[in-house]
FIFINU-639117 format. One record per atom (N, C-alpha, C, O, CB): x, y, z; residue in one letter. Coordinates in steps of 0.001 Angstrom, whole numbers, plus 500000, padded with zeros to 6 digits. Glycine has a CB too. Example, Ala and Ser with C-alpha at 12.3 -4.5 7.8 and 13.67 -1.06 7.14 Angstrom:
# FIFINU-639117
513190494310507800A/512300495500507800A/513200496700507800A/514236496681508465A/511308495527509046A/512850497750507080S/513670498940507140S/512900500030507870S/513409501138508039S/514084499402505725S/
END
This chain:
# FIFINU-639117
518245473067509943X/517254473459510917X/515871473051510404X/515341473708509508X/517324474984511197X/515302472041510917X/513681471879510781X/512906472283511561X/512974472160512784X/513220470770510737X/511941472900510833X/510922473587511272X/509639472393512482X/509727471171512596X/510248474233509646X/508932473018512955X/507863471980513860X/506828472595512764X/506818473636512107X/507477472286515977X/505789471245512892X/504220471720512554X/503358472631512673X/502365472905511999X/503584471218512894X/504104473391514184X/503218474553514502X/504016475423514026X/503104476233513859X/502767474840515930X/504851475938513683X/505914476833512688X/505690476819511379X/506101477800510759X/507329476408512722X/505119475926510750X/505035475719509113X/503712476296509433X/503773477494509159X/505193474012508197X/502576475996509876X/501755476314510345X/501544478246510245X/501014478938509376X/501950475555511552X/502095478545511301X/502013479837511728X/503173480846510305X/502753481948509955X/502661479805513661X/504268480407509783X/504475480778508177X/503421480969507184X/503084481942506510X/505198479780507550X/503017479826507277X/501904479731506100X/500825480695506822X/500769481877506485X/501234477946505726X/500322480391507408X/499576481709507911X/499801483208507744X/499186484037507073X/499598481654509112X/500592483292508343X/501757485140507876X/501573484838506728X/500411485228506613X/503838485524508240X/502008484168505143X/502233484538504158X/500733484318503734X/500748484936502670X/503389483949503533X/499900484011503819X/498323483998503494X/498353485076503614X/498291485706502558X/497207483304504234X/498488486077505220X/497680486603505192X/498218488089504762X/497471489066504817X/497038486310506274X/499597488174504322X/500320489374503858X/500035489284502234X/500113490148501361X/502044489341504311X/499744488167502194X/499239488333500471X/497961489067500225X/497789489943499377X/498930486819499717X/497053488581501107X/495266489055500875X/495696490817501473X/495541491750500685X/493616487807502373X/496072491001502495X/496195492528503120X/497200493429501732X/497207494656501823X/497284492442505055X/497783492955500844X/499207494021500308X/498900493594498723X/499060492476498233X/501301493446501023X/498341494980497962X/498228494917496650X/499605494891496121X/500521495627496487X/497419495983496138X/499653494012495265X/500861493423494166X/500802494897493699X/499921495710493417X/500475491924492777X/502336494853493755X/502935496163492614X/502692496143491038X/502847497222490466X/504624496206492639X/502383495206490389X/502254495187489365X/500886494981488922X/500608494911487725X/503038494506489022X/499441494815490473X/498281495529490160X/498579497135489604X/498408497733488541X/497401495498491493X/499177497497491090X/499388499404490637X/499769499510489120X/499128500167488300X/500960500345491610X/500785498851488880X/500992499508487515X/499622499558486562X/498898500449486116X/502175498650486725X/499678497962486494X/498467497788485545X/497592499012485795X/497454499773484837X/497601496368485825X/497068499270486777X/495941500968486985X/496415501604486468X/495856501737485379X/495634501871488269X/497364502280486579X/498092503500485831X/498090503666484561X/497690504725484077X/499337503564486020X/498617502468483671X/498461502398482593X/497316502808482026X/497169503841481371X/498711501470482371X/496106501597482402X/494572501873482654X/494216503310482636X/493725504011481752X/494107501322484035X/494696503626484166X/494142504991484604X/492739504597485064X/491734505307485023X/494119506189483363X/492820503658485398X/491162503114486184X/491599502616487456X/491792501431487730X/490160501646485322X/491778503852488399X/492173503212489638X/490687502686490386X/489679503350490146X/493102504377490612X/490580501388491363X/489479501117491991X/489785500936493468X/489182500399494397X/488856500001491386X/491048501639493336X/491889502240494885X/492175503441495150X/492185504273494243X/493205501803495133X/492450503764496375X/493025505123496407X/494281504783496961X/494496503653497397X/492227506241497234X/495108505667496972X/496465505626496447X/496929506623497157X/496447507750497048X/496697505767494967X/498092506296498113X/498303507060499016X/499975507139499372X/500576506137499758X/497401506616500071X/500491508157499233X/502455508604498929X/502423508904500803X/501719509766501328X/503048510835497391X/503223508098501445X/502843508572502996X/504504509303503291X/505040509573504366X/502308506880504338X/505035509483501811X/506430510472502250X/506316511866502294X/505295512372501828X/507615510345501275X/507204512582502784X/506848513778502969X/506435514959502255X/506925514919501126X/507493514011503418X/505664516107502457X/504699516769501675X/506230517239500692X/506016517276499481X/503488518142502618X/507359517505501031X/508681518376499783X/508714517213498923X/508652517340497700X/510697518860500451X/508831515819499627X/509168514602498948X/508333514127497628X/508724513610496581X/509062513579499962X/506945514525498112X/505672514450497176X/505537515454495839X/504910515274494795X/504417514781498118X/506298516491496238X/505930517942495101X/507402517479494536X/507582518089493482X/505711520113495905X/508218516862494754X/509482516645493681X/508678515651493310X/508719516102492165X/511209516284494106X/508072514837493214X/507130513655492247X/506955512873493129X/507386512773494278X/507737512825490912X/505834511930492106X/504882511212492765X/504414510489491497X/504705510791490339X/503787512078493619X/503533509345491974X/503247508563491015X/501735509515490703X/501053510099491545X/503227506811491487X/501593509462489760X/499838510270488960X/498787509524489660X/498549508316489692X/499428509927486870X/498116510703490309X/496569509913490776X/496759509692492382X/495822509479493152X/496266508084489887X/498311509790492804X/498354509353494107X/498220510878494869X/498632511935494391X/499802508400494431X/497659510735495944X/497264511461497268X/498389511534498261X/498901510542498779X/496067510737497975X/498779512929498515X/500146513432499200X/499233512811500669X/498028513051500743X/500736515588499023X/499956511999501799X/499215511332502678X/500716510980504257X/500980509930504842X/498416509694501588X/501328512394504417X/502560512151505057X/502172511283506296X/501044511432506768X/503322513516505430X/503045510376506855X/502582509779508093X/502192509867509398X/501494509162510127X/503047509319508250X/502829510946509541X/502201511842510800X/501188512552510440X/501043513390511330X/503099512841511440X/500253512724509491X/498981513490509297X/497916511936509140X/496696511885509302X/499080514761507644X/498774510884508811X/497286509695508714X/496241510077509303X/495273510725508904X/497394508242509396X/496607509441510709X/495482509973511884X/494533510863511344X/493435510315511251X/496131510798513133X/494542511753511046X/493616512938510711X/492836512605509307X/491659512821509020X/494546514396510561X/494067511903508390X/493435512104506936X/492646510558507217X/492203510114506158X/494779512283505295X/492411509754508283X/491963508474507809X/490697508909508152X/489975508053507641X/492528507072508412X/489860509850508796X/488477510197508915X/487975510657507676X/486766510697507450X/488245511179509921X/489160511136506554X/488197511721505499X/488453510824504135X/487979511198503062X/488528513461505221X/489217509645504247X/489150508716503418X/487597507763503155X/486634507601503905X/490271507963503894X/487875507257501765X/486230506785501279X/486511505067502265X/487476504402502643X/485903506580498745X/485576505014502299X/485116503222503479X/484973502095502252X/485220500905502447X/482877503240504661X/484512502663500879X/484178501586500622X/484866501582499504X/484293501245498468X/482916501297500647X/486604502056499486X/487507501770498706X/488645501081499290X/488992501223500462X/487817502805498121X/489279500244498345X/490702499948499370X/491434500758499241X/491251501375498192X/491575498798499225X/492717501301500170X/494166501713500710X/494887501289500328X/495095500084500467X/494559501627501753X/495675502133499611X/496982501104499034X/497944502577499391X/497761503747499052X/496923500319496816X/499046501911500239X/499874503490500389X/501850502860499736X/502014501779499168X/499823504241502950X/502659503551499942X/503707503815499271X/504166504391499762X/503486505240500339X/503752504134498344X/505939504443499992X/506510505353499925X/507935505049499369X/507765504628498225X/506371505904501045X/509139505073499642X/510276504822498619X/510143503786498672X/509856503083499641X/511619505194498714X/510419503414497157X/510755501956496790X/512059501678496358X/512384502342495374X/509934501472495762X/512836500971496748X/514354500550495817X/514550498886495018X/515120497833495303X/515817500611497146X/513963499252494230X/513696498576493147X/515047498017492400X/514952497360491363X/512874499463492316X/
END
């Protein structure tokens, strides 16, 4: 199956632009280690899911409360949210 010009095109585009929008997992780590986050950090699983653990530093942020919690988030930090990973 070959792709057309406007398909390689519009790929490369999507993967540009999911790279610049989605911090690398292995930024996060590096912070942690650090402990110099220059993000905020956000667990969007549920508030029981969050109090059995969570990564340190991250903000209990369930998904049906976004809406509400995105008025009291800082503007001039980036978002980086999470929730299960299967690694």
């Amino acid at each position: 199956m070959a792709f057309t010009p406007d398909e390689i095109r519009a790929n490369r585009d999507y993967f540009a632009h999911k790279l610049r929008a989605e911090k690398q997992r292995n930024d996060v780590l590096h912070a942690l280690e650090e402990g110099e986050f220059n993000f905020v950090l956000l667990d969007t699983r549920g508030r029981e899911s969050f109090a059995g653990g969570h990564i340190p530093g991250a903000l209990c942020a369930p998904m049906e409360e976004l809406p509400k919690l995105a008025a009291i988030l800082p503007k001039d930090k980036e978002i980086v949210t999470y929730c299960w990973g299967h690694d």
